[in-house]
N, C-alpha and C positions, 0 to 999 in steps of 0.2 A: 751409527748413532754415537753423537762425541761421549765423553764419559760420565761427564755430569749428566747428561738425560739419562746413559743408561741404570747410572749410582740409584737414578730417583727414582725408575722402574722396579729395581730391586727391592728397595726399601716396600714399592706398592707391593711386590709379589708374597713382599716375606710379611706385609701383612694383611693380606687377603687369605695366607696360608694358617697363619694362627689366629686370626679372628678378631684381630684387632683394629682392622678400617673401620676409622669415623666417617670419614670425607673426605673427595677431591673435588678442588674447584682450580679449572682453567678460565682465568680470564686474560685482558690485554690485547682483546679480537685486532682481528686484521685482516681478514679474509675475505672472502669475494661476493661473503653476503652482510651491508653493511648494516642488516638488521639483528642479526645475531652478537649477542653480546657476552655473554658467557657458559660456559659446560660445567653443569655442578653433578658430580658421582656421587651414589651412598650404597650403600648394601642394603637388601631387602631378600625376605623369604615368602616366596611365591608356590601353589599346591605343585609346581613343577620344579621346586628347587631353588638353591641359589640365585639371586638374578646382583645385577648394579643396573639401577635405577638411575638412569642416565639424561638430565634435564638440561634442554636447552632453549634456554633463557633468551628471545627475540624481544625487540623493541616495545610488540604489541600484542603478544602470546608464550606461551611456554610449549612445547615439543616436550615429551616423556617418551623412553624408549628403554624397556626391559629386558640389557644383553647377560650374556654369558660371561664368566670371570673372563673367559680367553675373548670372548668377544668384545667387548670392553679394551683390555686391554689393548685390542687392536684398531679401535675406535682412536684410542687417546694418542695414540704413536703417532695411529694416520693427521689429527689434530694438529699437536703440538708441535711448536716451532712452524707451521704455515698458517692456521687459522688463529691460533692464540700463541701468545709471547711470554706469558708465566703461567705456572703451574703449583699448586698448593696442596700438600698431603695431610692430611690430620689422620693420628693413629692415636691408641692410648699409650703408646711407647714412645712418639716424638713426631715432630712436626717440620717436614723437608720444601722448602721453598726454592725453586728452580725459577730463576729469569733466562729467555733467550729473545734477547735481543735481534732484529731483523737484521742487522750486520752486525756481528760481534758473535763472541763465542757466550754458547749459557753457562751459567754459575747456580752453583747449588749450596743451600747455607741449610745444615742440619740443628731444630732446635728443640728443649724440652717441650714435651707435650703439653698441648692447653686443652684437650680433653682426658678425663679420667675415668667417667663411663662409656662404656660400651653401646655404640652404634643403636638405635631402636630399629628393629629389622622391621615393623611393620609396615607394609605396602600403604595403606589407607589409614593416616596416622589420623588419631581424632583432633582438634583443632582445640584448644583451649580458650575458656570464656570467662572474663573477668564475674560473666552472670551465670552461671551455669544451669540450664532450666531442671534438670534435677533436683537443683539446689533450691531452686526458688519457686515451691509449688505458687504464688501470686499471680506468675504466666500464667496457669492453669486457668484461674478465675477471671482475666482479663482477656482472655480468648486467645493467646501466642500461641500456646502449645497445648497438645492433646494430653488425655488423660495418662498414657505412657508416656510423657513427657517429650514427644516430638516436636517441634517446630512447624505449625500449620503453616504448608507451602504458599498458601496466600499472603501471609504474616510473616516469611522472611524479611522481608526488604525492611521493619519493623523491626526485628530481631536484631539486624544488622544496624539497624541506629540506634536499640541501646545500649549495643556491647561498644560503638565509637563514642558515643556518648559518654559512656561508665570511663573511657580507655583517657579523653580529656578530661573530667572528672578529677583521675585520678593524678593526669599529671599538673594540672594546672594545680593543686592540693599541694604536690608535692613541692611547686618552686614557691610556698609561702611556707617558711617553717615554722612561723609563731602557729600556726595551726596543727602541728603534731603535736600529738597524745592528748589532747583536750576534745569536749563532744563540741560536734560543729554544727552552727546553727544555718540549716538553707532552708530557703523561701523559692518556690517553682509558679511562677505569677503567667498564669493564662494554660493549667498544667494539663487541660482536657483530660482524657479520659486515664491520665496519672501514670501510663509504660515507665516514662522517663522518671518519673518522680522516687517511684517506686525501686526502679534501679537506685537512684544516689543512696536512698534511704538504705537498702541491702547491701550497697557496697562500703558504705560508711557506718555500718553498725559493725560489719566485719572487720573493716581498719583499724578501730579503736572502741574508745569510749561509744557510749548510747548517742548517738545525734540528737538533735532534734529538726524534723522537715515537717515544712508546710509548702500543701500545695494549694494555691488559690486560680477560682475555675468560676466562672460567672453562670454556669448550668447549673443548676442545683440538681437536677439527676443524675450527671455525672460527680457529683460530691459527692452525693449520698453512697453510689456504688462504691468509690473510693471509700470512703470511710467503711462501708461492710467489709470490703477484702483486706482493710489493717485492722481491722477488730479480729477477723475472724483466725488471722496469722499472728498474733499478739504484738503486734508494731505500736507497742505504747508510745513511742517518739515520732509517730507518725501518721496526721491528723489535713483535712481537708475543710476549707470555708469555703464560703457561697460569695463574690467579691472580684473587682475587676481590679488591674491595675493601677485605674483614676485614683478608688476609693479606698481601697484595701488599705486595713491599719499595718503599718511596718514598722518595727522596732530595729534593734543591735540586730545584724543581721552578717554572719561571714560569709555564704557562697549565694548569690541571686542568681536566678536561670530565670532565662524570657526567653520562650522556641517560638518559631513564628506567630511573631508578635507584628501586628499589622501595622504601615506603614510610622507616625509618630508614638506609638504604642511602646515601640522597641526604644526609643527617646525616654520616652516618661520610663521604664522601667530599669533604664543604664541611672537614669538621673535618683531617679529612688532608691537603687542600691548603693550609688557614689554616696547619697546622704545621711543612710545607713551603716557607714562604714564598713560595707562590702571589703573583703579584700579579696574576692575571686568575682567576677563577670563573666557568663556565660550566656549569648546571646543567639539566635538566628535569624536577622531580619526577613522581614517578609513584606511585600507589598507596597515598594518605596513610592511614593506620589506626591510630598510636599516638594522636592525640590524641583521635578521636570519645568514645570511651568516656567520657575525663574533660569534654565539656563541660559546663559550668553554664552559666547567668546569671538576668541578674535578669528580673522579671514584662514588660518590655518587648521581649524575645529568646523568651521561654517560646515563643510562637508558631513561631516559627521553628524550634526546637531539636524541637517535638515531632511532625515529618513528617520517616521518615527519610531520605529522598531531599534533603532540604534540610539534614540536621543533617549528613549526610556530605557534603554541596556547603561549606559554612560549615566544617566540619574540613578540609578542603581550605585555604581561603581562610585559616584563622587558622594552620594550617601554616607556610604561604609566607609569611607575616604577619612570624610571629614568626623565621621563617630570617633576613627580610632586616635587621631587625631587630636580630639577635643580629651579623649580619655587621657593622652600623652599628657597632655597639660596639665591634665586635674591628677597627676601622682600614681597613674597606670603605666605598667608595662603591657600594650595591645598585638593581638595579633587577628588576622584576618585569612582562614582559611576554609578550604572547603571541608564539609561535617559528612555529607551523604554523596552515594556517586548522581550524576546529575540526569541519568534516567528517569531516576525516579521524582524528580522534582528539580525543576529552574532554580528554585530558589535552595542552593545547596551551600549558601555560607554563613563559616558563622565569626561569632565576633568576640572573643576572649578575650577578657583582660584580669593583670593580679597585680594589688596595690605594692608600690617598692616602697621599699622599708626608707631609702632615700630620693626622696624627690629629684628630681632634672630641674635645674635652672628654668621657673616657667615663659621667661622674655622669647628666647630662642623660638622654645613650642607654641608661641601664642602667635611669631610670624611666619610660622610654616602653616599654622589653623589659617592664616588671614591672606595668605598665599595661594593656598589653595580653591577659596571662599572667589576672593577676588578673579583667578584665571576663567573659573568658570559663573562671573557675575551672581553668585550667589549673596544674598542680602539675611536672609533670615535661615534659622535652620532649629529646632524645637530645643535639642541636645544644649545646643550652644544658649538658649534663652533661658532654659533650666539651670544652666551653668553661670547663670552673665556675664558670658562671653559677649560681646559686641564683635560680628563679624568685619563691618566695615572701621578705618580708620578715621581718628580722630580729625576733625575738620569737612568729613563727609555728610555732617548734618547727623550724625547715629550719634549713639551715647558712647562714650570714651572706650579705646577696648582697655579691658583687665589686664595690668602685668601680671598678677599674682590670683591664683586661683581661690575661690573662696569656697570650697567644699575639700570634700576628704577629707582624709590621716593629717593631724596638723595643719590644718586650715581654718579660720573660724567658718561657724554655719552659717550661711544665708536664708531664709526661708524659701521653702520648695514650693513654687506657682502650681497651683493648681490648675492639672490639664485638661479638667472636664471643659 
């Protein structure tokens, strides 16, 4: 063993012996299984003792494996330097990082420690929730979790989209900072049976100031329910109307949520927070149908366009395309990603956007919106009319396209068309 490996064995030995192992992670695979990617070690205490909890980390699964200190130990020897090419110790004493290079000699650079607590030995850690259902007896009443505050197994997959929910929530919050320390005003337009709403509302009364949330839900028996479960928790900042997207009154408004909102539904509700000066967007389309009809393109898409199960996956895609797009223009920074894992629903993306304090030049963004529009013969698109945007270019018989965007932060208003 050259001396640098065994320098860094020592170090592992002399802190497995006084108790100070955080973690080892081997990565820089190389080995004969091109699925495996990295070996992360921790200490854990099991009814048989001592174990190192030993995770390896494959492309499309994890492997757990509960050795012995000495077992272990001989795991990582057998390991290192043929399947992996560094090696990483974290102690609360100091932090030794070993490279070994496939030709070359390894090198070991010893440095102060970047942990200062002690290792959590437990085997089956509990997993932390931005929503915690203990915390929020509201699960209770809306059917999540049992009256010992379980999570009803049916209601997982639910669970699991308010806590990703809450987790965007909070970061999208975070990258606008005129919205710290002040109560924030969101609007949850189409909010059924109010899981999600009811999250922003709990995690934002925690953040700061009292919010104020409204959810609008066109059932009136799920408002009412709504409204008994914030009465009955004291959530005086948080109130339910009977109101659809078309018609819903909307005032100064900082964060807008639309969850699958059916196909131009999710248009009118980006266009009514843009004109409320929204400066967070939180969207999940659902249900895209205006633009399939009109697609074109040219003899290198033909394949693609002429199977309809793919000509309606691609209207999908050039949908959200052109949403985030049209948002770039109008003084958003957009992002398009997936919200839920896609088991549990097709329709698993979503569409965030947060107003920048400084606009982008909108000439540029208005020929990438017109760019895109054009490659796939799109003519009309609701976003973009709400916006008056003219998709085609001038001399094409449409009305002139916009340089300069007329909604948002520093924009004058235009009047919002009415999408009924």
């Amino acid at each position: 063993m050259p001396p640098a490996v065994q320098a860094w064995f020592d170090h592992l030995r002399a802190a497995l012996a006084d108790g100070s192992l955080v973690k080892v992670t081997l990565g820089a695979a190389r080995g004969s299984d091109p699925t495996l990617r990295q070996l992360t070690v921790r200490p854990v205490l099991l009814r048989a003792g001592p174990r190192l909890a030993c995770v390896y980390r494959h492309a499309t699964r994890d492997v757990t494996r509960n050795l012995t200190p000495t077992g272990a130990l001989e795991e990582l020897a057998r390991r290192l330097g043929r399947d992996f090419g560094s090696a990483h110790l974290f102690t609360t004493a100091l932090a030794a990082e070993l490279d070994w290079p496939a030709a070359g000699e390894p090198v070991l650079r010893v440095l102060p420690p970047r942990h200062t607590a002690p290792a959590d030995l437990r085997h089956d850690r509990v997993r932390a929730h931005l929503i915690e259902p203990a915390e929020a007896p509201w699960l209770r009443d809306l059917g999540i979790t049992t009256r010992d505050d379980h999570v009803r197994p049916a209601l997982a997959a639910k669970f699991r989209q308010i806590q990703k929910f809450t987790e965007i929530l909070r970061d999208h919050l975070a990258a606008v900072p005129a919205l710290a320390g002040r109560p924030v005003r969101l609007v949850d337009m189409g909010c059924g049976k109010g899981y999600l709403t009811f999250a922003a509302y709990e995690w934002l009364r925690r953040r700061g100031p009292p919010p104020e949330v409204l959810g609008i839900e066109a059932r009136p028996e799920l408002v009412a329910l709504c409204n008994q479960v914030a009465a009955r928790h004291g959530f005086t900042g948080l109130r339910f109307i009977p109101g659809t997207i078309a018609d819903a009154s909307l005032d100064a408004v900082d964060v807008l949520v639309a969850l699958h909102a059916c196909d131009t539904a999710t248009d009118d509700a980006l266009a009514r927070g843009v004109r409320a000066g929204a400066a967070v967007l939180v969207t999940a389309p659902c249900c895209h149908k205006e633009l399939r009809p009109q697609l074109r393109a040219g003899p290198a898409w033909a394949g693609l366009l002429r199977h309809g199960i793919l000509r309606e996956r691609q209207a999908d895609l050039v949908t959200d395309a052109l949403r985030a797009a049209l948002l770039e223009w109008a003084g958003y920074a957009a992002r398009v990603f997936e919200f839920i894992a896609p088991e549990h629903t097709a329709k698993n993306l979503m569409l965030a956007a947060t107003r920048r304090d400084r606009p982008r030049a909108p000439e540029p963004l208005a020929a990438t919106v017109r760019a895109l529009a054009a490659t796939f013969g799109i003519r009309r698109q609701r976003l973009a009319e709400h916006l008056g945007f003219a998709l085609e270019p001038e001399g094409s018989g449409a009305a002139p396209l916009n340089a300069t965007p007329n909604v948002g932060a520093g924009h004058p208003q235009a009047p919002l068309e009415d999408p009924r």
